[in-house]
C-alpha positions as CSV (number, residue, x, y, z in Angstrom):
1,X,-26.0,38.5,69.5
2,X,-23.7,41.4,70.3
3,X,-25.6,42.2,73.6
4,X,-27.4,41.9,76.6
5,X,-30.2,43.6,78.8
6,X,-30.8,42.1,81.7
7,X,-33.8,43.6,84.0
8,X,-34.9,42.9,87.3
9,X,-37.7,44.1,90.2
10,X,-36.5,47.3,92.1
11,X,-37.9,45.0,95.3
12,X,-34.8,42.4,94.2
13,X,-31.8,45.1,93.8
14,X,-29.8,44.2,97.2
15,X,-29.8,40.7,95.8
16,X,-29.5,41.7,92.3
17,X,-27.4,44.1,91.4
18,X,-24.3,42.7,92.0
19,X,-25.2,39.4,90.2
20,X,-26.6,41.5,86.8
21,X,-23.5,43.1,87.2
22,X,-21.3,39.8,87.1
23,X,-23.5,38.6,84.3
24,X,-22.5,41.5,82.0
25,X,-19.0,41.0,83.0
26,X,-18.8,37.7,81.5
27,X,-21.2,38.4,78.1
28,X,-19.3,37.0,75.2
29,X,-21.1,37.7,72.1
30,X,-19.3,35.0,69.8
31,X,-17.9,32.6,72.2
32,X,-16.5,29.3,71.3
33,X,-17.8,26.3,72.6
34,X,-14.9,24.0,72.6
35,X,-13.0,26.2,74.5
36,X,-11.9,26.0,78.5
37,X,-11.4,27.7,81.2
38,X,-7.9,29.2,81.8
39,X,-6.7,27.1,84.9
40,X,-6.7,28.4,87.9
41,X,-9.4,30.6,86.8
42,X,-13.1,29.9,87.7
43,X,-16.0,31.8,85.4
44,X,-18.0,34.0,86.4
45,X,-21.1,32.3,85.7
46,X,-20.6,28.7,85.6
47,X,-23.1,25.4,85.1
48,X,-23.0,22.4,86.3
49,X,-25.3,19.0,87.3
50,X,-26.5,17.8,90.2
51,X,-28.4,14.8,91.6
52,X,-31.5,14.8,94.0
53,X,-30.7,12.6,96.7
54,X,-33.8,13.1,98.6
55,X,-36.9,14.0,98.5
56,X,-36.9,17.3,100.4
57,X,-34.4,19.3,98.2
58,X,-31.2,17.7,98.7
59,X,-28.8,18.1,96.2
60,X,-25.3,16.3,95.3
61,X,-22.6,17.8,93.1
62,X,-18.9,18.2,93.0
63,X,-17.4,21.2,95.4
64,X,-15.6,22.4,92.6
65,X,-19.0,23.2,90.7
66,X,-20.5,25.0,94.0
67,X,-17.0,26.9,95.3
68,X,-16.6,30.6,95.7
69,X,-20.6,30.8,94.2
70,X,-22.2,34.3,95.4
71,X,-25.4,32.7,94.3
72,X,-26.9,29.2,93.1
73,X,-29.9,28.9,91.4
74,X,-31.6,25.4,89.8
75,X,-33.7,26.2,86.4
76,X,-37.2,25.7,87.5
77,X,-36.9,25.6,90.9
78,X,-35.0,28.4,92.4
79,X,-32.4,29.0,94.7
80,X,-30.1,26.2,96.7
81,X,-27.7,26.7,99.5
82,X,-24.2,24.7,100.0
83,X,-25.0,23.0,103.7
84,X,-22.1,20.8,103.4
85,X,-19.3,20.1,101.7
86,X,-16.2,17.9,102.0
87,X,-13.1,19.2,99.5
88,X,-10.8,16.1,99.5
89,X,-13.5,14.2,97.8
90,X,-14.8,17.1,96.0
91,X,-18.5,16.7,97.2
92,X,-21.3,19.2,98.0
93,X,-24.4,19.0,99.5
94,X,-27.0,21.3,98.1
95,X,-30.3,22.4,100.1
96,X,-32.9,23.9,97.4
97,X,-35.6,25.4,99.2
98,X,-39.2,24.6,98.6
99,X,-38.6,21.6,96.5
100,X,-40.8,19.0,97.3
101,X,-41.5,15.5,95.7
102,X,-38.4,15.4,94.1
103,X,-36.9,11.7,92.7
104,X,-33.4,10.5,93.9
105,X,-30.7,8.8,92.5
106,X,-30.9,5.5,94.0
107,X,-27.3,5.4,95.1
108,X,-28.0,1.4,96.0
109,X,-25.2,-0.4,98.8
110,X,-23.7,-2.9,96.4
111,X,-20.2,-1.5,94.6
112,X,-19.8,-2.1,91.2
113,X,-16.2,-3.0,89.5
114,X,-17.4,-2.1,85.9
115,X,-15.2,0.1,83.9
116,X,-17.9,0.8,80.9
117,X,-19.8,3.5,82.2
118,X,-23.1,5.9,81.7
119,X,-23.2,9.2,82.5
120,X,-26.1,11.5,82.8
121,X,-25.9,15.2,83.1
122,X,-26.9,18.8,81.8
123,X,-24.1,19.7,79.3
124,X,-23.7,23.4,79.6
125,X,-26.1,25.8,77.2
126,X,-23.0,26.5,74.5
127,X,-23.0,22.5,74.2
128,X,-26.6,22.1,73.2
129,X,-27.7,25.2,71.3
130,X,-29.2,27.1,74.4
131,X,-31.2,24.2,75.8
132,X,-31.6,22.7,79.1
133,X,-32.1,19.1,78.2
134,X,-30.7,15.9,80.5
135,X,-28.6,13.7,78.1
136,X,-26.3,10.6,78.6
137,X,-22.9,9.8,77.9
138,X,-20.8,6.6,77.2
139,X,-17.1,7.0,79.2
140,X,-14.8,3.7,80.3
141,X,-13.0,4.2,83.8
142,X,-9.5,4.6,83.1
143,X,-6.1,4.6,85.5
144,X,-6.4,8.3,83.8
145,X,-9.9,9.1,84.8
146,X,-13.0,8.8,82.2
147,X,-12.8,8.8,78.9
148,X,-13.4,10.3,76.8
149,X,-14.4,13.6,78.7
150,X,-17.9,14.8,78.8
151,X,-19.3,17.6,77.5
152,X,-18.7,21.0,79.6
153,X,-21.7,21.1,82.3
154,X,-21.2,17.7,83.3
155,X,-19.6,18.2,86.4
156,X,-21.7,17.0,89.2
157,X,-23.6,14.4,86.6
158,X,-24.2,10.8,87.7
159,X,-22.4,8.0,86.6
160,X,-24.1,4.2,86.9
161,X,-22.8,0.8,85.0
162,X,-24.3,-1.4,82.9
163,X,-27.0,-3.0,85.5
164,X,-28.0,0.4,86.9
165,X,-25.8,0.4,89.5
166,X,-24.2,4.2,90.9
167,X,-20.9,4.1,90.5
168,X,-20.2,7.8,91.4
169,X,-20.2,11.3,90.7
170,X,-18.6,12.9,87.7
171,X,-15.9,16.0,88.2
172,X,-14.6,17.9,85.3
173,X,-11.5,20.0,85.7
174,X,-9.5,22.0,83.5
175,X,-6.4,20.3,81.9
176,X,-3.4,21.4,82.8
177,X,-2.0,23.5,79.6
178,X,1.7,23.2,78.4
179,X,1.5,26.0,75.7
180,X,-1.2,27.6,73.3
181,X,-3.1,25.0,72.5
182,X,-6.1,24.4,75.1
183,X,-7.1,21.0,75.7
184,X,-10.2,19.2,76.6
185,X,-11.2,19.0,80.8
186,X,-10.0,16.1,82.8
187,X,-13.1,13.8,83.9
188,X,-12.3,12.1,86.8
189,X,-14.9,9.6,89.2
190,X,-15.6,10.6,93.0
191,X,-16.8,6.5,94.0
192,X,-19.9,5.5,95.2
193,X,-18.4,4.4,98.5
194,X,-17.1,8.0,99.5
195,X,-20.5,9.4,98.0
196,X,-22.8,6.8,100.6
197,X,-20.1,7.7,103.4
198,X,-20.3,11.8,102.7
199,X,-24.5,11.5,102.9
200,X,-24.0,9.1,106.2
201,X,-22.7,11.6,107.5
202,X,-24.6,14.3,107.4
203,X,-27.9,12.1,108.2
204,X,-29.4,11.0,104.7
205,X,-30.1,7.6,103.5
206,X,-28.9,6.8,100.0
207,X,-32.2,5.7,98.1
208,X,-31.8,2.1,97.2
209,X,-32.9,0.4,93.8
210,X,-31.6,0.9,90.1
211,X,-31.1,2.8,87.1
212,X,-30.7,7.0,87.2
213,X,-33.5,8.3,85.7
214,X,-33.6,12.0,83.8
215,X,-35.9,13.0,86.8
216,X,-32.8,13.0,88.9
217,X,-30.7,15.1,87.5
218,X,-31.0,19.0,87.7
219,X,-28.9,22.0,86.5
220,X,-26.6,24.2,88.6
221,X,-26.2,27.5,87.5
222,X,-23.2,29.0,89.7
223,X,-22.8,33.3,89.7
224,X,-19.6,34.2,91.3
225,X,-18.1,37.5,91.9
């Protein structure tokens, strides 16, 4: 594919406009999809995972996914809103509008100490050959972080150990580069315990129970300037 059209209502062009425009800006025709982000730089359209943590449209991820967004929008349902966030832990709270019956994670009370680990995200459309799919990922908690590092799109994805317990939330970064030769994004784990304390907080209950199912996860698709 060498190029893109992208069309929208005349009705939609204060909101619109500007986002078609960062769209075309970052149009690669033959990209490679093993390769990262220069640090320091975010894209301009960018995807990551989220989980439902209630019922009503709230959304998890990492702040680092949701940061300097113009616009948010989850495939299926529509648009979300950052109502919270808290940047030393790297945690966002997502409002999507007009959601209703959703599944959460059940983020449970109990704190697990296992280091063999499950991860379920959205890899990022270049990973999968376009689609939108929820898949899972075996990663061991390391002093280093996880390992190995999930696919691209995964940042924001749930993490849970071998009974079905939440463990935390998965956050990608870019990997410091000494030279040419890029290397893969660091996975790191934001714990369950700052997760429970961040929703406390802002006056949600964790859902209780076990396993993360596929229901629970949704797709961030972040448009900045």
């Amino acid at each position: 594919m060498r190029g893109v059209t992208i069309l929208y209502d005349q009705a939609t062009e204060g909101t619109m406009a500007s986002i078609a425009i960062a769209v075309a800006d970052t149009f690669v025709g033959f990209p490679d999809p093993n390769a990262v982000a220069t640090t320091g730089h975010k894209r301009g359209v960018d995807y990551g995972s989220a989980i439902v943590v209630s019922n009503r449209g709230g959304l998890l991820s990492t702040a680092d996914v949701t940061e300097d967004c113009q616009s948010i929008t989850v495939p299926g349902f529509g648009h979300a809103d950052v109502i919270a966030t808290d940047k030393a832990n790297n945690i966002a709270l997502l409002r999507l509008y007009g959601a209703r019956d959703l599944i959460p994670v059940p983020l449970g009370s109990n704190e697990s100490a296992a280091t063999d680990l499950t991860l379920f995200g959205i890899a990022a459309p270049l990973a999968q050959e376009g689609n939108g799919a929820v898949s899972r990922a075996n990663a061991a908690l390391t002093a280093q972080g996880l390992v190995p590092s999930p696919q691209p799109g995964f940042s924001g994805a749930a993490a849970v150990d071998g009974q079905g317990r939440f463990a935390g939330l998965v956050a990608l970064k870019p990997a410091l580069v000494a030279g040419a030769v890029p290397m893969a994004p660091q996975a790191t784990l934001v714990p369950a315990t700052s997760v429970r304390a961040f929703l406390a907080a802002q006056g949600i209950a964790p859902a209780a129970g076990n396993t993360t199912t596929d229901q629970s996860i949704v797709r961030l698709i972040c448009v900045r300037k």
